[in-house]
Backbone bond lengths (Angstrom), bond angles and torsions (degrees), N, CA, C in turn:
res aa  C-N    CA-C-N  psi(-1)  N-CA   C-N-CA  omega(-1)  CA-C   N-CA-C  phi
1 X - - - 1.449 - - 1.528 108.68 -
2 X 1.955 108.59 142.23 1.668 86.23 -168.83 1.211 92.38 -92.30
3 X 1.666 118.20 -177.45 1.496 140.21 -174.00 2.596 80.11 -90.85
4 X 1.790 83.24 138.34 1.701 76.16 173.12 1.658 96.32 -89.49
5 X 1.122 131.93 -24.51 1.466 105.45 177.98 1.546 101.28 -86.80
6 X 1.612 92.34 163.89 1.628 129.06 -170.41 1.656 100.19 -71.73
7 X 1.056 119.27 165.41 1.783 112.79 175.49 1.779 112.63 -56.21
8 X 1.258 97.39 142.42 1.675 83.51 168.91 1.354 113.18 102.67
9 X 1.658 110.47 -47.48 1.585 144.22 -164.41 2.021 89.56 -59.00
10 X 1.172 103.73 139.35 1.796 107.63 173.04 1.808 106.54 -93.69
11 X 1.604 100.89 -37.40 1.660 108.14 -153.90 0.929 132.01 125.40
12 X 1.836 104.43 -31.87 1.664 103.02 176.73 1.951 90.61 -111.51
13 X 1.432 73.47 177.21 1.336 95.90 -156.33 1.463 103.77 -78.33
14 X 1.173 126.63 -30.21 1.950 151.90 151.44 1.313 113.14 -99.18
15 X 1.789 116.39 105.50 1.692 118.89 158.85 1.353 102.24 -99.35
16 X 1.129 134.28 126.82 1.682 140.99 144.87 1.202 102.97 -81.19
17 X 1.412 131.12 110.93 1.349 139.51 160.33 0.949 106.44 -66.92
18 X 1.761 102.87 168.77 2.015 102.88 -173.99 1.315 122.45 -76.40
19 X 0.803 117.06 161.52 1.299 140.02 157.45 1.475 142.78 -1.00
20 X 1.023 142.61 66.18 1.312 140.69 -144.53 1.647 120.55 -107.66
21 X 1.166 121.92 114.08 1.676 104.68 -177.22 1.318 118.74 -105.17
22 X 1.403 113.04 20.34 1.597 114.25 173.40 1.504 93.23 -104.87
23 X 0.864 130.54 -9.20 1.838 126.29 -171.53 1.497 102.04 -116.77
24 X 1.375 110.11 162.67 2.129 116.53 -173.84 2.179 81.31 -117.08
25 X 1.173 99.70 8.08 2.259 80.70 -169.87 1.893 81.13 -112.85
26 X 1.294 119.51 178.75 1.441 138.23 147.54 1.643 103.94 -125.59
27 X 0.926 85.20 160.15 1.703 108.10 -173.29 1.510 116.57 -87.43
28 X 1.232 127.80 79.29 1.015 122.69 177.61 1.220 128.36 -89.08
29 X 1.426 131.78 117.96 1.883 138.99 -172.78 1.669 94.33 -78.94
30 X 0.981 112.74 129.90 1.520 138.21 166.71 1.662 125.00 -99.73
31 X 1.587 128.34 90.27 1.155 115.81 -147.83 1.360 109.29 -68.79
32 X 1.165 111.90 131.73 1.536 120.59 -161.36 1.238 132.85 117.36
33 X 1.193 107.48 -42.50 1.341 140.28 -176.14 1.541 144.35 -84.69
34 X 1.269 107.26 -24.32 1.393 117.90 -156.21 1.498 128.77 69.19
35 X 1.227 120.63 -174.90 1.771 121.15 -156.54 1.428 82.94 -116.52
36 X 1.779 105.85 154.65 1.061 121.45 178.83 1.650 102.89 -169.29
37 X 1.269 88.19 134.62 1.667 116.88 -164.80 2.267 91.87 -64.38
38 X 1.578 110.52 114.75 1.695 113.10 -179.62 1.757 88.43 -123.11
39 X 1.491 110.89 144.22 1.324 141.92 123.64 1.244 105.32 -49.71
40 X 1.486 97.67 136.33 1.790 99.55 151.81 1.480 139.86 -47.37
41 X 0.907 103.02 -21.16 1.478 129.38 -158.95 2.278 93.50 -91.58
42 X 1.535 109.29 -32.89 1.386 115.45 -169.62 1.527 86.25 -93.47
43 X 1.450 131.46 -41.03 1.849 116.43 -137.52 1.479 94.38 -75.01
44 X 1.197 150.71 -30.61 1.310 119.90 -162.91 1.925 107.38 -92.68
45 X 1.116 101.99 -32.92 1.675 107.73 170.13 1.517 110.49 -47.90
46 X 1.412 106.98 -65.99 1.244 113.88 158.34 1.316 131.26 -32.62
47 X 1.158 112.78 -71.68 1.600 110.90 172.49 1.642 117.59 -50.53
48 X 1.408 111.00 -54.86 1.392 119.95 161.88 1.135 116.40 -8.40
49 X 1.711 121.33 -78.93 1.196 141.96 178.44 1.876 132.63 -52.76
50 X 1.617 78.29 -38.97 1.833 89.94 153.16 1.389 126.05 -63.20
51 X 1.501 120.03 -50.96 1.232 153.74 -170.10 1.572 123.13 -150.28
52 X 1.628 93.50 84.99 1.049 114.75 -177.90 1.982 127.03 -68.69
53 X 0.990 88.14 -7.10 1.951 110.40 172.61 1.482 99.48 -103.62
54 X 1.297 115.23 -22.64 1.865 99.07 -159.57 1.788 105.61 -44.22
55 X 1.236 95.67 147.77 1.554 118.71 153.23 1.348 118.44 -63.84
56 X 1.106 146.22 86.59 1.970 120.64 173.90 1.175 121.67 -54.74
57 X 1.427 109.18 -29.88 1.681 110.94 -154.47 2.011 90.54 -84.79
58 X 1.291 113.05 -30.89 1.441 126.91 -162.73 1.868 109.15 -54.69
59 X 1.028 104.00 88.71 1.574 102.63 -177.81 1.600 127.27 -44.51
60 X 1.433 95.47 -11.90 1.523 113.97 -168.62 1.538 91.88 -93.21
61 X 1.276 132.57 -28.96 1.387 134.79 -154.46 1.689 99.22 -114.29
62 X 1.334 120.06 -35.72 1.659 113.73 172.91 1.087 95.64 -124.31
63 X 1.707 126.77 150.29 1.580 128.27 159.24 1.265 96.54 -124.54
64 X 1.223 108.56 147.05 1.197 152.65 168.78 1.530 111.07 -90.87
65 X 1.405 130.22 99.45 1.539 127.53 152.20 1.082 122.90 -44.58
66 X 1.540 121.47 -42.39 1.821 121.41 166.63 1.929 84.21 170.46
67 X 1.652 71.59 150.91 1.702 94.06 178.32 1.522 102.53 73.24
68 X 1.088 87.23 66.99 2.178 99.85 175.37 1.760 85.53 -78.18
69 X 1.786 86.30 120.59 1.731 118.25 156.50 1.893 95.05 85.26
70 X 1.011 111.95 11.31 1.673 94.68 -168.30 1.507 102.15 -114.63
71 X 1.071 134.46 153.05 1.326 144.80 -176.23 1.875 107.14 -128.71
72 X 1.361 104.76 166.31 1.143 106.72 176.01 1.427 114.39 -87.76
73 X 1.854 110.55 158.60 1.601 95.79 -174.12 1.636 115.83 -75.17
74 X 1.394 108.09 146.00 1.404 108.26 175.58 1.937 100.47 -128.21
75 X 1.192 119.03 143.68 1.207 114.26 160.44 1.694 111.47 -116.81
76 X 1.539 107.71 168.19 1.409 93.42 170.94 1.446 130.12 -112.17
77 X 1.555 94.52 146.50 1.636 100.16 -161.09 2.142 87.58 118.68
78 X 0.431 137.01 -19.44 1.365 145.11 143.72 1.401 134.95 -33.84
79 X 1.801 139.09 82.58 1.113 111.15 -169.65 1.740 123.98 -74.37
């Protein structure tokens, strides 16, 4: 029996991977799409545009690996 997601693919339609404190982006998988390194400031526009109905808050519709809504610190002037 095949797997219905593509390699990589989680299931939901929003993965936030974990947590990272050497990086200011998280990695978010976009189903369909592939993963791509978002700022806070990019993930909901972003997502928006993928999925223009999404829920954010909807656990079924974004997952969170850990640290739902939190990003790592970045300041600016910071690479």
């Amino acid at each position: 029996m095949e797997n219905a997601t593509g390699p990589g693919e989680s299931g939901y339609p929003v993965f936030v991977e974990s947590f990272d404190t050497d990086s200011r982006y998280r990695r978010v998988r976009l189903r369909g799409l592939g993963c791509e390194p978002l700022e806070p400031e990019e993930f909901e526009p972003r997502v928006r545009q993928v999925f223009p109905d999404i829920d954010l808050e909807d656990p079924a519709q974004v997952h969170w690996a850990d640290r739902p809504g939190q990003w790592p610190p970045w300041h600016p002037g910071e690479a």
